[in-house]
C-alpha positions as CSV (number, residue, x, y, z in Angstrom):
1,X,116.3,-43.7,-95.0
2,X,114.7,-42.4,-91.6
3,X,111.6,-41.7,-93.5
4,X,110.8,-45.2,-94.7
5,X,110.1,-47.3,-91.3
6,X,106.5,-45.2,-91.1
7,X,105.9,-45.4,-95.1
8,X,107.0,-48.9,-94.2
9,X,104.4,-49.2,-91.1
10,X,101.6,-47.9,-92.6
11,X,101.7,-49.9,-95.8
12,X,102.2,-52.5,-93.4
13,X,98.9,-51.3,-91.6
14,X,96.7,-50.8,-94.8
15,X,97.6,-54.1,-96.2
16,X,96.9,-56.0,-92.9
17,X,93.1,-55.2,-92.5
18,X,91.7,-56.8,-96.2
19,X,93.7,-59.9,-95.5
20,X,92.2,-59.8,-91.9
21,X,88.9,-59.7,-93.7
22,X,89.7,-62.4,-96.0
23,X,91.0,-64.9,-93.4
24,X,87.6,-64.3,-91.4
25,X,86.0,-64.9,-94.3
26,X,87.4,-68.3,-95.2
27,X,86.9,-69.1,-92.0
28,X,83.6,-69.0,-91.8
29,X,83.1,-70.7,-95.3
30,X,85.7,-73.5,-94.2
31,X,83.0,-73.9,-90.8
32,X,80.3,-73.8,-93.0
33,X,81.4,-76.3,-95.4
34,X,82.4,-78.6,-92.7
35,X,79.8,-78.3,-90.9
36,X,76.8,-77.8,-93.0
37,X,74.7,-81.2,-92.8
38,X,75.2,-80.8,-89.2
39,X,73.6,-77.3,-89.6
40,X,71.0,-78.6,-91.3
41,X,69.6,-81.3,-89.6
42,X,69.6,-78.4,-86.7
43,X,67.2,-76.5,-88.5
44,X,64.9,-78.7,-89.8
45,X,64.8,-79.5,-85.6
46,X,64.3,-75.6,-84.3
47,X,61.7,-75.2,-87.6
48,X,59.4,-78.5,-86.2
49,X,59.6,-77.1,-82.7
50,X,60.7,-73.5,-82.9
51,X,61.4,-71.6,-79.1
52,X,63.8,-69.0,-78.3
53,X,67.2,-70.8,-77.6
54,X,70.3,-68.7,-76.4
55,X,73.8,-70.9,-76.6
56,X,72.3,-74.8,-77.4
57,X,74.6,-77.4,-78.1
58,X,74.1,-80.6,-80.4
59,X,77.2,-82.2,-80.3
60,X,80.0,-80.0,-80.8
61,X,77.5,-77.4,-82.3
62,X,76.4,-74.5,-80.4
63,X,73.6,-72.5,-81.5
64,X,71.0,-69.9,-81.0
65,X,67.4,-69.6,-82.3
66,X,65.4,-66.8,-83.6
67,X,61.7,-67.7,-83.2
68,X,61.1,-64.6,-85.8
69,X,59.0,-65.5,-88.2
70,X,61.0,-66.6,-89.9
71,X,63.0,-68.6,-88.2
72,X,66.7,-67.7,-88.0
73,X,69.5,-69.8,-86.4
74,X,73.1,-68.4,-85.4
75,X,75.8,-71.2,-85.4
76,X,78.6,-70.8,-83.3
77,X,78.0,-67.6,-81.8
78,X,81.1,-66.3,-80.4
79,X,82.4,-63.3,-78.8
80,X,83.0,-61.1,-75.7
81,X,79.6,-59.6,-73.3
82,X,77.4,-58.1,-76.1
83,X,79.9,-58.0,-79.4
84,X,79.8,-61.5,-81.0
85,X,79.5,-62.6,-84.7
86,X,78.6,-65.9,-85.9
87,X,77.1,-68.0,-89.3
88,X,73.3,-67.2,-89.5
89,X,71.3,-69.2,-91.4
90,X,68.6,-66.4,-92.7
91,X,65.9,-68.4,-95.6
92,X,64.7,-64.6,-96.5
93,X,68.6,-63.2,-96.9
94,X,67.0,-60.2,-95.0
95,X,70.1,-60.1,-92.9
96,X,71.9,-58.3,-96.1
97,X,70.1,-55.2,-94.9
98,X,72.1,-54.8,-92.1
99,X,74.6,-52.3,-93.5
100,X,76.0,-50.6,-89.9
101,X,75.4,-47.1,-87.7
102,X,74.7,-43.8,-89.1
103,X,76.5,-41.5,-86.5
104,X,74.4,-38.6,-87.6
105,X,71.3,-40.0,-87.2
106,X,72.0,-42.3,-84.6
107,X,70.1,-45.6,-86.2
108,X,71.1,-48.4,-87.5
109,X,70.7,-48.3,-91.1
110,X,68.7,-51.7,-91.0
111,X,65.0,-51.5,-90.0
112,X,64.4,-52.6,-86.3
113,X,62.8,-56.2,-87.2
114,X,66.5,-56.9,-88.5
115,X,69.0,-54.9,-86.3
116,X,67.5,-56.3,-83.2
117,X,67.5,-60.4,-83.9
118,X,69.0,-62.8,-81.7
119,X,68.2,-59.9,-78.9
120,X,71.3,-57.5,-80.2
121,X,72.1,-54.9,-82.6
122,X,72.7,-56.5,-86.1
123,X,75.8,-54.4,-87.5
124,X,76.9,-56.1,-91.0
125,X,76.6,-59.2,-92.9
126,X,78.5,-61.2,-95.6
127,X,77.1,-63.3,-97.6
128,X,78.6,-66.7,-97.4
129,X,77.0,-69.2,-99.5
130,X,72.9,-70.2,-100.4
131,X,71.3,-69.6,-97.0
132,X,73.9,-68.8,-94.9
133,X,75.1,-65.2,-93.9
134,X,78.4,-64.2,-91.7
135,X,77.1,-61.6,-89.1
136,X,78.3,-59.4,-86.3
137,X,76.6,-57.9,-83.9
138,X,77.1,-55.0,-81.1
């Protein structure tokens, strides 16, 4: 009987994390669905005047801009100092390539032209849906 709380706990602990992942997931699709012909219009915008914005609101959507080329736009960027994730609108789906840290090598497995947009260190992206990419960064 003794022995079941930790089997308990870390069954517990092992099932949390994928339905973590999930609810950030549907998040991010539920924000992008909602929010997507707001997103738009933003882009056609930055793409007929593109210049490095950091944290720009239009109405109640913030956003940051990735001169590149191409042009790349992060909606709602959110997070704490450096670490912050947000939807990234990517027209080349380059942003896939970002696939995390090698600690041997010490590189990001993504080429430099990718890890470092938006002025970070581009850890991992999901796709979301057509153009549009979930993405953390470090």
């Amino acid at each position: 009987m003794i022995g079941a709380a930790p089997v308990f706990l870390a069954c517990t602990l092992a099932l949390a994390w994928p339905f973590l992942a999930a609810g950030s997931f549907a998040g991010s699709l539920s924000r992008l669905l909602v929010n997507r012909g707001h997103y738009e219009a933003i882009i056609k915008k930055v793409q007929l005047d593109p210049r490095p914005e950091w944290f720009k609101e239009d109405g109640n959507i913030t956003y940051s801009v990735d001169v590149g080329p191409p042009v790349r736009v992060a909606f709602n960027p959110a997070g704490m100092l450096d670490n912050w994730s947000g939807i990234i609108y990517d027209s080349t789906g380059e942003v896939m390539l970002a696939r995390g840290f090698d600690p041997e090598s010490g590189r990001f497995f993504a080429p430099d032209r990718i890890t470092k947009l938006f002025n970070g260190d581009l850890v991992s992206c999901r796709h979301l849906w057509g153009e549009y990419y979930d993405c953390s960064f470090t």
